[in-house]
C-alpha positions as CSV (number, residue, x, y, z in Angstrom):
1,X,10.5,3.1,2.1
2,X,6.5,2.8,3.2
3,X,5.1,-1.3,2.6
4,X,2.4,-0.8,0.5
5,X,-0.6,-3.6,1.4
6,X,-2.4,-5.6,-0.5
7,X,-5.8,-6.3,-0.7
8,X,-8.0,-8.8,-3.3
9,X,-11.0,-7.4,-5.3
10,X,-13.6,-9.6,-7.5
11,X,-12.8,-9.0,-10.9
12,X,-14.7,-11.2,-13.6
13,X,-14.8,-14.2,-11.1
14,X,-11.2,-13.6,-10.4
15,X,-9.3,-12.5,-7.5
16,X,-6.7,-10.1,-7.8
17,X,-4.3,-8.4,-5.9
18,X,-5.0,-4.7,-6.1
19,X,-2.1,-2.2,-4.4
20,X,-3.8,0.8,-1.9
21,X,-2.2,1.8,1.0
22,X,-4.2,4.7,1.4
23,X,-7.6,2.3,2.0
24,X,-5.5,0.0,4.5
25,X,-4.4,2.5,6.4
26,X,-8.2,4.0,6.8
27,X,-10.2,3.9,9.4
28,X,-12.9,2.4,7.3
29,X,-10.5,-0.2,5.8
30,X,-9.4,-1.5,9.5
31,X,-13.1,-2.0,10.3
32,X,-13.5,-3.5,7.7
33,X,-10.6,-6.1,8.1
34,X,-11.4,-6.6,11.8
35,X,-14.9,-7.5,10.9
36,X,-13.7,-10.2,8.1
37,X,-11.1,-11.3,10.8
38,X,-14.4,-11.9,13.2
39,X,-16.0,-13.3,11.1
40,X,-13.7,-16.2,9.6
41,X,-13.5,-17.2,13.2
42,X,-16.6,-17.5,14.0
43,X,-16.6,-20.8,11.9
44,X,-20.5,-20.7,11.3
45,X,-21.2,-20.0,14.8
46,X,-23.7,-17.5,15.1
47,X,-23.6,-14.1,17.3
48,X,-25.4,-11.9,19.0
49,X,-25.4,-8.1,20.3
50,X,-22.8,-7.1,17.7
51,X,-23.5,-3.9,17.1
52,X,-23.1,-3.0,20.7
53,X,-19.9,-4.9,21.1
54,X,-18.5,-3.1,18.0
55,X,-19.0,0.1,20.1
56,X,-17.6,-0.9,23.2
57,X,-14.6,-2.1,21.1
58,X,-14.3,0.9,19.4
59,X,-15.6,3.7,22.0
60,X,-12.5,2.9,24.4
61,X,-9.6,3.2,22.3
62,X,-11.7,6.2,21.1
63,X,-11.9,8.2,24.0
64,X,-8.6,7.4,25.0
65,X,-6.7,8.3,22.2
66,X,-9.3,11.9,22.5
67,X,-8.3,12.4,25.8
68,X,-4.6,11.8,24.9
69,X,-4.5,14.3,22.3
70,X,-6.4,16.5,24.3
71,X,-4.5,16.6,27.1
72,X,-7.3,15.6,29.4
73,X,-9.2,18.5,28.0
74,X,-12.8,17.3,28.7
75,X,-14.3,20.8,26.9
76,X,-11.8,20.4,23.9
77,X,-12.6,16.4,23.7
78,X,-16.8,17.0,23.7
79,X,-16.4,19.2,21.3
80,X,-13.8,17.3,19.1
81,X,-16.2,14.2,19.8
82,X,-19.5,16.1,19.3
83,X,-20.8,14.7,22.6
84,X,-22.0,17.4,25.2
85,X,-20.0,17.4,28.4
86,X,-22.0,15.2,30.6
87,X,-22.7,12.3,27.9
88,X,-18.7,12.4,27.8
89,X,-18.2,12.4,31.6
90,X,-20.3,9.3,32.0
91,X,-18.7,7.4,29.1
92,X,-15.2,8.3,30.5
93,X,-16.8,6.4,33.6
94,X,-18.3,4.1,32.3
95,X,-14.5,3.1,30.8
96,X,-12.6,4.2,33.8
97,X,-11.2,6.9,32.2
98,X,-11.8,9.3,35.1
């Protein structure tokens, strides 16, 4: 038996619990949750450069996880990634993933 999540919408000035595992489980709905998790702890701190930490965040566990399923497949990976073969050789140094 799968856990279904919960999340809360506004509804009328009231919060609900509304049932959707398929939004959880998106990649969408994790960035999502991640950047509300960030956010509550920066406590009113203010940040700087996000976008580009977002990206290097996300770009590492991306092209891992390519390479992975690619077998090391640098042809099959720029293609699967839409990056041209050099732009993915020097992120996959840039990352140490060489």
């Amino acid at each position: 038996m799968s856990s279904v999540h919960k999340h809360t919408v506004e509804n009328e000035d009231q919060r609900e619990p509304v049932d959707s595992p398929a939004e959880t489980r998106s990649l969408r709905g994790c960035v999502e949750r991640a950047m509300e998790d960030y956010f509550s702890h920066l406590d009113g701190q203010t940040c700087t450069d996000l976008y580009q930490l977002v990206l290097q965040e996300v770009e590492d566990p991306l092209l891992t996880a390519v390479m992975k399923y690619t077998r090391n497949n640098q042809s099959k990976a720029s293609e699967m990634l839409g990056l041209n073969r050099g732009t993915l050789r020097k992120k996959l140094k840039l990352y140490n993933l060489l």
